[in-house]
N, CA, C and O of each residue as an XYZ file, in Angstrom:
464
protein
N    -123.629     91.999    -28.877
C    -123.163     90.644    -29.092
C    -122.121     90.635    -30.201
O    -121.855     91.692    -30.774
N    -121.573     89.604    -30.502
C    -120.166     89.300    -31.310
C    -119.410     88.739    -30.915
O    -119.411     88.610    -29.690
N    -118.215     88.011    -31.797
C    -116.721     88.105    -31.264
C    -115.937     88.921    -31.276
O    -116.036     89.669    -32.248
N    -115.049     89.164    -30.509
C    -113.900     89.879    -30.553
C    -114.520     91.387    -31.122
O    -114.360     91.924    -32.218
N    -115.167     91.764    -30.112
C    -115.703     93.277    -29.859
C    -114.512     94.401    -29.677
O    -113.576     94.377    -28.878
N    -114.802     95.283    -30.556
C    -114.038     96.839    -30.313
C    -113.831     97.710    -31.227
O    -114.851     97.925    -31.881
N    -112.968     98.280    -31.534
C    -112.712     98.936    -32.625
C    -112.692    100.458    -32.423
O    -113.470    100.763    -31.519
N    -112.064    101.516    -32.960
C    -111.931    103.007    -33.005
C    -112.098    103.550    -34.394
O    -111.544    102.829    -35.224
N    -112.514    104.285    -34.743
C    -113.738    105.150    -33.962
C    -115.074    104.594    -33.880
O    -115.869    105.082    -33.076
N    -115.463    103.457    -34.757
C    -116.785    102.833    -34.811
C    -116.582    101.150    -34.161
O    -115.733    100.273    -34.327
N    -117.687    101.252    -33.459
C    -117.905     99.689    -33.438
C    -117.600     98.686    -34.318
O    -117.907     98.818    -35.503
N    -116.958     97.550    -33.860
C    -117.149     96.326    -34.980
C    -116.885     94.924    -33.955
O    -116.366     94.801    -32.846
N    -117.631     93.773    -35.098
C    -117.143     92.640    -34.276
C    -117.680     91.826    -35.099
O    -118.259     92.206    -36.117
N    -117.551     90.608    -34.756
C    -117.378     88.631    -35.699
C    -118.044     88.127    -35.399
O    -118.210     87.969    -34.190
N    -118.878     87.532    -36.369
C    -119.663     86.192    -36.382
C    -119.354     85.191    -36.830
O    -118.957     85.364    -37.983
N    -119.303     83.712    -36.387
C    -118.932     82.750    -37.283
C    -119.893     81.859    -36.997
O    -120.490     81.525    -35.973
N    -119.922     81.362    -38.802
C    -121.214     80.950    -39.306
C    -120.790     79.375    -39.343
O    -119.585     79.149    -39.460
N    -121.578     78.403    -39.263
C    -121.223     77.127    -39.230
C    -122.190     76.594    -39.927
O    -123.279     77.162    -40.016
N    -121.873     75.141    -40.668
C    -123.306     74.329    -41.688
C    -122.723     72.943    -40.868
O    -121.530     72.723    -40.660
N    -123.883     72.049    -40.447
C    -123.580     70.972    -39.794
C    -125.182     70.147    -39.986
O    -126.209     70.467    -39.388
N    -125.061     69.233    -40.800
C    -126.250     68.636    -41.248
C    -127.074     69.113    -42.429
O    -128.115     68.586    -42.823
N    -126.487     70.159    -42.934
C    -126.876     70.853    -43.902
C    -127.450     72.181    -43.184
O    -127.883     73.066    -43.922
N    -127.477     72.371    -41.780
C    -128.315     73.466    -41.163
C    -127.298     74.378    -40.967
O    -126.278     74.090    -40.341
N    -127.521     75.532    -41.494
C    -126.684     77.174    -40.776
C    -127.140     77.540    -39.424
O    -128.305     77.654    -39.044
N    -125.741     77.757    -38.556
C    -126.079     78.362    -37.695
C    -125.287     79.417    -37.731
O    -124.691     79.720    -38.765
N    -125.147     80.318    -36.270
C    -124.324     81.541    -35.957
C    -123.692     81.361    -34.695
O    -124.391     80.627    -33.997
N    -122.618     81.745    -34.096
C    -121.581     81.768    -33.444
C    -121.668     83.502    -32.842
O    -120.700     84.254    -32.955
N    -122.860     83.894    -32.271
C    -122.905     85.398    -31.541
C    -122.326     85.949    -30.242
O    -122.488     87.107    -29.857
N    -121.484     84.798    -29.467
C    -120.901     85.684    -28.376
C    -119.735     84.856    -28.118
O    -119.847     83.775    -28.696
N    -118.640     84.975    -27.448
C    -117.253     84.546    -27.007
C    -117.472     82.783    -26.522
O    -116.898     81.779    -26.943
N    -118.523     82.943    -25.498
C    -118.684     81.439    -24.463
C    -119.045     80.925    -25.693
O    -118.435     79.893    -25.971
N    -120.180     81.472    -26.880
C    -120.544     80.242    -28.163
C    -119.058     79.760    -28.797
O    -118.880     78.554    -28.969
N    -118.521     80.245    -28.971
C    -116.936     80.303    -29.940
C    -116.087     79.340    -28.972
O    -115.472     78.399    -29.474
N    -116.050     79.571    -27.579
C    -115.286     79.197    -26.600
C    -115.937     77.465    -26.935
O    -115.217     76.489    -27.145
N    -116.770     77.465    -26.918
C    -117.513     76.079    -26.738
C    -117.291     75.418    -28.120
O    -116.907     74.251    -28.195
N    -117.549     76.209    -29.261
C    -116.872     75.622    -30.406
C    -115.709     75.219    -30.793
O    -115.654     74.299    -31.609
N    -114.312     75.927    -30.204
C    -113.138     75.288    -30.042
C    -113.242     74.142    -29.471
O    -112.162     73.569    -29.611
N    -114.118     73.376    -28.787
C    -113.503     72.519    -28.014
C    -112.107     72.209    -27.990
O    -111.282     72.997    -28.454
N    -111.769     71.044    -27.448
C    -110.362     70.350    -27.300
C    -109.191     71.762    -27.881
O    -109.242     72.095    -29.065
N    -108.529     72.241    -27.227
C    -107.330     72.679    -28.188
C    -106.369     72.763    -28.608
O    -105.635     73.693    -28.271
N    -105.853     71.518    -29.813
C    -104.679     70.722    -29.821
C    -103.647     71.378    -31.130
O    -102.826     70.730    -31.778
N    -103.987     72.903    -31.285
C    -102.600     73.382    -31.726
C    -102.430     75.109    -31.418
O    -103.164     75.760    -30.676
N    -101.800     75.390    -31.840
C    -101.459     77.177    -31.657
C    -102.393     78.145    -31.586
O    -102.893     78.742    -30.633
N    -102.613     78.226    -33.273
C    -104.284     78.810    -33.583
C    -104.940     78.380    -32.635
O    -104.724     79.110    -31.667
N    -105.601     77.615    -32.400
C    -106.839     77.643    -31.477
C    -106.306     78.273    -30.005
O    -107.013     79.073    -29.392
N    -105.331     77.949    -29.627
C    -104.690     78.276    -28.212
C    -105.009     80.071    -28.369
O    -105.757     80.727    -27.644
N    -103.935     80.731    -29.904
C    -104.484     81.925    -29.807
C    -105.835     82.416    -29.830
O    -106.185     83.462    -29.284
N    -106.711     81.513    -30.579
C    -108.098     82.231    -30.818
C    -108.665     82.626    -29.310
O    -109.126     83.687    -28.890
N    -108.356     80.819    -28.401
C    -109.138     81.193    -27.327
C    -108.541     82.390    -26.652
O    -109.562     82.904    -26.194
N    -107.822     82.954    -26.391
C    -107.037     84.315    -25.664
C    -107.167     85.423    -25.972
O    -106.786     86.346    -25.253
N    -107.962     85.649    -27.564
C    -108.417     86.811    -27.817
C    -109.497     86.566    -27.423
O    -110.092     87.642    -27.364
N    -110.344     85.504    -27.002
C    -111.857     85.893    -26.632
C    -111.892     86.234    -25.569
O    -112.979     86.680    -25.204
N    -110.884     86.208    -24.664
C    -110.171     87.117    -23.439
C    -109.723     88.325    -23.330
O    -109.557     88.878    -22.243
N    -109.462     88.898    -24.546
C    -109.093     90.101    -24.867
C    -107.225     90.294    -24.734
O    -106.622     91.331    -24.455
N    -106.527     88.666    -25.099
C    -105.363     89.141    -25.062
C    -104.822     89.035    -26.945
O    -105.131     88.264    -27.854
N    -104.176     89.880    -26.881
C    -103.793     89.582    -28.138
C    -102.137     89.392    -28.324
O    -101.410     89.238    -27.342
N    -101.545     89.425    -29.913
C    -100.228     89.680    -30.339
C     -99.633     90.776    -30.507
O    -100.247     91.603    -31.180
N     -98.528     91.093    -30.075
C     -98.144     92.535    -30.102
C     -96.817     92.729    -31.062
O     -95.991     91.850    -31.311
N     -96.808     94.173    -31.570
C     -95.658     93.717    -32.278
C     -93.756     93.774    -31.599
O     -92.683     93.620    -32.182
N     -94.101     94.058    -30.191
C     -93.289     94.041    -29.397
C     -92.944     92.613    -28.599
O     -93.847     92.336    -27.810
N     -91.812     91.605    -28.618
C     -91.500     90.656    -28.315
C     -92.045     90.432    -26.694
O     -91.892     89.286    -26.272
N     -92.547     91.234    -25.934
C     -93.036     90.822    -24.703
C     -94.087     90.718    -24.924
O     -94.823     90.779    -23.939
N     -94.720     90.517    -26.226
C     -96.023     90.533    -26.199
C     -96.526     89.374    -27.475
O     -97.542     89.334    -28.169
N     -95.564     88.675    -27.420
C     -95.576     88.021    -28.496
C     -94.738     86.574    -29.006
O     -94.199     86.145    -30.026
N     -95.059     86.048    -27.312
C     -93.982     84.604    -27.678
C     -94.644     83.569    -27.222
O     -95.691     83.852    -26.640
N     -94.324     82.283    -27.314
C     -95.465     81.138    -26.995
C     -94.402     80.170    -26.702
O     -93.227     80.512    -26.562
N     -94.878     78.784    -26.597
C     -94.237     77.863    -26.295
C     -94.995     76.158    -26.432
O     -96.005     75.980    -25.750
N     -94.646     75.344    -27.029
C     -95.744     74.090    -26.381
C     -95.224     73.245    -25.458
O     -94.192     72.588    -25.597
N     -96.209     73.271    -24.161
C     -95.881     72.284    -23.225
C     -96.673     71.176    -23.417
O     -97.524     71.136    -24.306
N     -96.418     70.100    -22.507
C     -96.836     68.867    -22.307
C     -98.982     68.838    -22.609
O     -99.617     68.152    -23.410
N     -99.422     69.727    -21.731
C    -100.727     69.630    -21.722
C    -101.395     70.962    -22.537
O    -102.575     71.293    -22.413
N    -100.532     71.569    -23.285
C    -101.633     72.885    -24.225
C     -99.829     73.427    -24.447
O     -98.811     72.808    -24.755
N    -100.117     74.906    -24.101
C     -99.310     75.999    -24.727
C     -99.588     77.546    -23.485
O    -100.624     78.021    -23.020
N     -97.753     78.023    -23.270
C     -97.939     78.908    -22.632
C     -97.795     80.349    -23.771
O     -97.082     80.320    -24.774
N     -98.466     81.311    -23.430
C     -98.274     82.084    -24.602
C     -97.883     83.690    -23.710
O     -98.303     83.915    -22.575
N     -97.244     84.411    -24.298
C     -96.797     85.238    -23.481
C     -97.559     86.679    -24.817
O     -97.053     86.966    -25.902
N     -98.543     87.154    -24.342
C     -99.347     88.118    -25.128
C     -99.763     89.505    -24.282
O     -99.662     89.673    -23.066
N    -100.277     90.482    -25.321
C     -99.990     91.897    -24.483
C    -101.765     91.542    -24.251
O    -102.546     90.700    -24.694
N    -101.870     93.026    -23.039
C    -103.907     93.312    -22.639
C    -103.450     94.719    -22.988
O    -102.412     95.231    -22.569
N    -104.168     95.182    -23.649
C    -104.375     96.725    -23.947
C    -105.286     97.097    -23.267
O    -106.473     96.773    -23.221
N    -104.368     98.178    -22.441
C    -105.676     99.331    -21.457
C    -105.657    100.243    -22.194
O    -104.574    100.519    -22.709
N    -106.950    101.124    -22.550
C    -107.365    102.158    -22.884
C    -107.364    103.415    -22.024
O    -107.022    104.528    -22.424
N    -107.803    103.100    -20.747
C    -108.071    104.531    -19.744
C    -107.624    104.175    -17.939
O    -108.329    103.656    -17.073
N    -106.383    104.623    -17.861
C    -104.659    104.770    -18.587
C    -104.549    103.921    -19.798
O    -105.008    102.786    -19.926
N    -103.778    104.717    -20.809
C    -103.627    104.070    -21.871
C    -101.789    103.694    -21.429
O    -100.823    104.422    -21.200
N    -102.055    101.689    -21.486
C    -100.774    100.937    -21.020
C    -101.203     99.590    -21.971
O    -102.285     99.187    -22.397
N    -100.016     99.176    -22.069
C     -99.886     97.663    -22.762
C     -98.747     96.777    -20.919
O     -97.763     97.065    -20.237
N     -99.867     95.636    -20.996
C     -99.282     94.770    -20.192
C     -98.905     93.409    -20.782
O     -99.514     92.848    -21.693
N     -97.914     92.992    -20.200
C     -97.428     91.873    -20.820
C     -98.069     90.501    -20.076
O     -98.387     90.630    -18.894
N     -98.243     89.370    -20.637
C     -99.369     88.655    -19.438
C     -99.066     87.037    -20.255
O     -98.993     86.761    -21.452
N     -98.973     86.409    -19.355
C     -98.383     84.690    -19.339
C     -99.360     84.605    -19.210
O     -99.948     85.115    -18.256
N    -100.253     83.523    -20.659
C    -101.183     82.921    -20.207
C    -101.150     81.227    -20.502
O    -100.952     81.090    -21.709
N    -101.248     80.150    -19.961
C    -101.080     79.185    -19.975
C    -102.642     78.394    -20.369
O    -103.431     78.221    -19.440
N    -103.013     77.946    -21.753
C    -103.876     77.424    -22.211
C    -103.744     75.933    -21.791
O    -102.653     75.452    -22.096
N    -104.451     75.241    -21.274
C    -104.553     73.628    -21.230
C    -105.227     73.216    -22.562
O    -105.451     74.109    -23.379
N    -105.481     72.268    -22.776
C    -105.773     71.465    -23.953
C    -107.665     71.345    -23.948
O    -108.490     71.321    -24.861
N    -107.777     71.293    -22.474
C    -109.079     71.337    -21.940
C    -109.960     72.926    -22.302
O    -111.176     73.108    -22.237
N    -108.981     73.842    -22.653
C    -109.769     75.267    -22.705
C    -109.383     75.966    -21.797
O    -109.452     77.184    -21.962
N    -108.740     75.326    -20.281
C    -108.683     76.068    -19.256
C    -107.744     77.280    -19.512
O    -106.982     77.083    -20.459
N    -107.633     78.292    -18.999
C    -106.583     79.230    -19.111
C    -106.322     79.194    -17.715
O    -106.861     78.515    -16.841
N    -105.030     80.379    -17.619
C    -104.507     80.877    -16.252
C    -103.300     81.959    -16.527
O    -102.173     81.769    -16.985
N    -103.905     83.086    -16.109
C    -103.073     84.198    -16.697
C    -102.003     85.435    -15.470
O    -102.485     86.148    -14.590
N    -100.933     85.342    -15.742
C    -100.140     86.059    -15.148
C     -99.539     86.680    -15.455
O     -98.701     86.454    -16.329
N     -99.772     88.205    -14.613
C     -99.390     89.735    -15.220
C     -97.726     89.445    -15.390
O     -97.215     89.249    -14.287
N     -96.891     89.381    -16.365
C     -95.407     90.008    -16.745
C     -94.635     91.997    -16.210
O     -93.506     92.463    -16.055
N     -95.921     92.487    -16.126
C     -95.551     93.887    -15.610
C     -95.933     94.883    -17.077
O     -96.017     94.469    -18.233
N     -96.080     96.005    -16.682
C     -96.393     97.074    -17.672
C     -95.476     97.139    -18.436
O     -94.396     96.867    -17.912
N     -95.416     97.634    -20.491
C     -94.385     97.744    -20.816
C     -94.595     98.990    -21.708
O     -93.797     99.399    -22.551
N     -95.660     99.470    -21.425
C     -95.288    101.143    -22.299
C     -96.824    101.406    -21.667
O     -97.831    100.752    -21.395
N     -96.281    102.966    -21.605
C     -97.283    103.577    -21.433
C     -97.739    105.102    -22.257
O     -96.833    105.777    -22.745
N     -98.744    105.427    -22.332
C     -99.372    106.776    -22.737
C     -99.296    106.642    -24.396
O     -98.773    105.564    -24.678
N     -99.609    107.303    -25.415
C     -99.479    107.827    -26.663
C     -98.468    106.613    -27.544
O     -98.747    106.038    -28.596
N     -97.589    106.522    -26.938
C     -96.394    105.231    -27.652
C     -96.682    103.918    -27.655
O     -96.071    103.076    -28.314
N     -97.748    103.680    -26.816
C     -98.821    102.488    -27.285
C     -99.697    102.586    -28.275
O    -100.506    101.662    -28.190
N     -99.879    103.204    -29.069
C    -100.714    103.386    -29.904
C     -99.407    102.952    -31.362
O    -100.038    102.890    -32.417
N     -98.186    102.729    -31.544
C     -97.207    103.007    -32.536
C     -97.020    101.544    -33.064
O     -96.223    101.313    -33.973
């Protein structure tokens, strides 16, 4: 369990802790976090929800541009494959509602030079 699971060479991953009535709780898997964003009416949250998807920011411009439309934000972010090791470039279009909808851009590096 966690957020935003992974890491090399050791495991790691996120909890987020919340106080609401004076009571602590914990935030242990993606759908809890997903559900805690509700509504998502700016950037940050648009990105948070997309890493709980496993897309992230890259430091390569196909992997790293956004936009705000009318009903959320389209964000144009890399998926890192491990085994083939490839970075894909991937349009994902956040609604305001949470919804996503993601479309592959095409491969943009592959083997060892993804790792740089």
């Amino acid at each position: 369990m966690g957020i935003f699971q992974g890491g090399h060479p050791s495991f790691r991953c996120n909890y987020v802790t919340t106080i609401y009535n004076e009571k602590i709780s914990y935030l242990k898997t993606e759908e809890e976090f997903r559900d805690f964003l509700g509504t998502i009416d700016n950037l940050e949250e648009a990105m948070l929800l997309a890493h709980t998807y496993g897309y992230l920011l890259d430091n390569d411009i196909r992997g790293s541009e956004y936009r705000k439309v009318e009903n959320g934000y389209i964000l144009h972010l890399v998926k890192f494959h491990e085994y083939p090791i490839y970075k894909e470039s991937v349009e994902i279009t956040v609604n305001t509602d949470g919804f996503i909808k993601t479309k592959s851009l095409g491969i943009y590096c592959e083997g060892a030079n993804c790792y740089q």
